[in-house]
C-alpha distance (Angstrom), angle and dihedral (degrees) to the residues before:
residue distance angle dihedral
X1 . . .
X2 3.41 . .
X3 4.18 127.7 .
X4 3.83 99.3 -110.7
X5 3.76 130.7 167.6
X6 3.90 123.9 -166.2
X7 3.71 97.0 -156.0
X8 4.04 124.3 177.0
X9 3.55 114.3 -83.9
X10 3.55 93.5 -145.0
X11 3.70 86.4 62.6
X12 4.07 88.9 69.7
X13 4.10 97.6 119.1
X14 3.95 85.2 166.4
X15 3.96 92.1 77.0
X16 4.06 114.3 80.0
X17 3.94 112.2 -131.7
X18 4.00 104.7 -109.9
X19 3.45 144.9 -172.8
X20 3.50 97.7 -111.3
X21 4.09 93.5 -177.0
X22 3.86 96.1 37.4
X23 3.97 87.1 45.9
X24 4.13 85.2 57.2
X25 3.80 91.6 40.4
X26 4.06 90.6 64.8
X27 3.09 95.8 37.5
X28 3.69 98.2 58.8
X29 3.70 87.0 36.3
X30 3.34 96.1 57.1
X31 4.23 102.6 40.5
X32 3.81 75.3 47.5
X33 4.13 98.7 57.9
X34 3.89 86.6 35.2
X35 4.09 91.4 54.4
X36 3.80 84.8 42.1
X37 3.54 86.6 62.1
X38 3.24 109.0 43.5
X39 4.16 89.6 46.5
X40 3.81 87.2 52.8
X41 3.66 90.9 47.4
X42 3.72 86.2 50.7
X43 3.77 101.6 50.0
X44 3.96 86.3 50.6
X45 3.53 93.4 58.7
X46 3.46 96.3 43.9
X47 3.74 90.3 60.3
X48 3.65 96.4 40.7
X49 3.88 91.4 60.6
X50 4.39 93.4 52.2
């Protein structure tokens, strides 16, 4: 048998609290800028090359 403990997980002090909602909120925020970018980018060059 192996030497297992079954310990609290509320006990885990490795884990940093986080803002699990603001983390998600700049994330989206920023893929969404950096897409914006890239489409606008994209549009641009489409109409420099007619």
């Amino acid at each position: 048998m192996e030497n297992t403990q079954a310990q609290d997980p509320r006990l885990h002090i490795n884990e940093e609290p986080r803002d699990d909602l603001k983390d998600l909120v700049f994330g989206f925020g920023g893929m969404f800028g950096f897409m914006f970018v890239v489409f606008t980018i994209a549009v641009i060059v489409k109409f420099l090359n007619t």
